[in-house]
N, C-alpha and C positions, 0 to 999 in steps of 0.2 A: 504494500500500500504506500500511497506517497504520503509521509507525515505533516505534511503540510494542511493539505486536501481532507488527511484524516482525522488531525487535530480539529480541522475547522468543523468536522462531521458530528464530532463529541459535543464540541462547544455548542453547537445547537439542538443537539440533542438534553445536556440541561437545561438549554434556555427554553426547549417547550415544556419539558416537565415545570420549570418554576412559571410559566405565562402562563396567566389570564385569556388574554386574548391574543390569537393567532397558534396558537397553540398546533392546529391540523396543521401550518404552514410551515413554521418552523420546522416539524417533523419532516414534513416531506423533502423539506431543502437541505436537513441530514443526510435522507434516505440519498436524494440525487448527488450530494458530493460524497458520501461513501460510494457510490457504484463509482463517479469518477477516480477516488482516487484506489479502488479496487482495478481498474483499469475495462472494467466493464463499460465504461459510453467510452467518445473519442473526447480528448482534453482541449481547447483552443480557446483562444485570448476573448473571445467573443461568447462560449460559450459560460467561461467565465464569468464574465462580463453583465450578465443578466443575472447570473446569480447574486453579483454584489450589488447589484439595483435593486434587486427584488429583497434582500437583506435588509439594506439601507431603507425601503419603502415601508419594512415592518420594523425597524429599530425604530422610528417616529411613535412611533403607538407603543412604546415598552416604559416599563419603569425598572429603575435598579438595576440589580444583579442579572435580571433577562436581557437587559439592552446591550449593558455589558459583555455581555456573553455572546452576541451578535455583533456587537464591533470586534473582538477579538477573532470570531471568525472571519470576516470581512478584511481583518487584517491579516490572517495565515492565507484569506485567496489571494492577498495582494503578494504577498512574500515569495508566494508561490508563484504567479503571474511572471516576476523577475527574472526569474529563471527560465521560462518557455518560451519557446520559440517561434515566432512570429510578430506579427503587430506588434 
């Protein structure tokens, strides 16, 4: 797995357990960056790229320790981003 990718997978995987609301969404956004960084979808800067939009669109709605927990993954996609190649 790439640690990056999978860190960020974890990180929202607490943030849905402690949210209120979004709570399906965050899950699922685990769900979709463990299959990436299992290597299960294909990786690219784009497809990235919506992930941390769609992060960033439910971190506005969080409080505490959840939002938290969604910029730090938002931050391992960036880390991660760095290093891939393309765009």
């Amino acid at each position: 797995m790439t640690n990056e990718l999978a860190d960020a997978s974890e990180a929202l995987r607490a943030a849905s357990e402690l949210a209120d609301q979004h709570r399906d969404r965050l899950y699922e956004r685990s769900n979709a960056l463990a299959e990436l960084a299992a290597g299960d979808a294909q990786v690219d800067h784009g497809r990235l790229a919506r992930e941390t939009t769609k992060l960033h669109e439910i971190e506005g709605d969080l409080a505490d320790e959840s939002a938290e927990l969604v910029e730090q993954a938002r931050e391992l996609i960036a880390a991660y981003r760095e290093d891939l190649e393309g765009v």
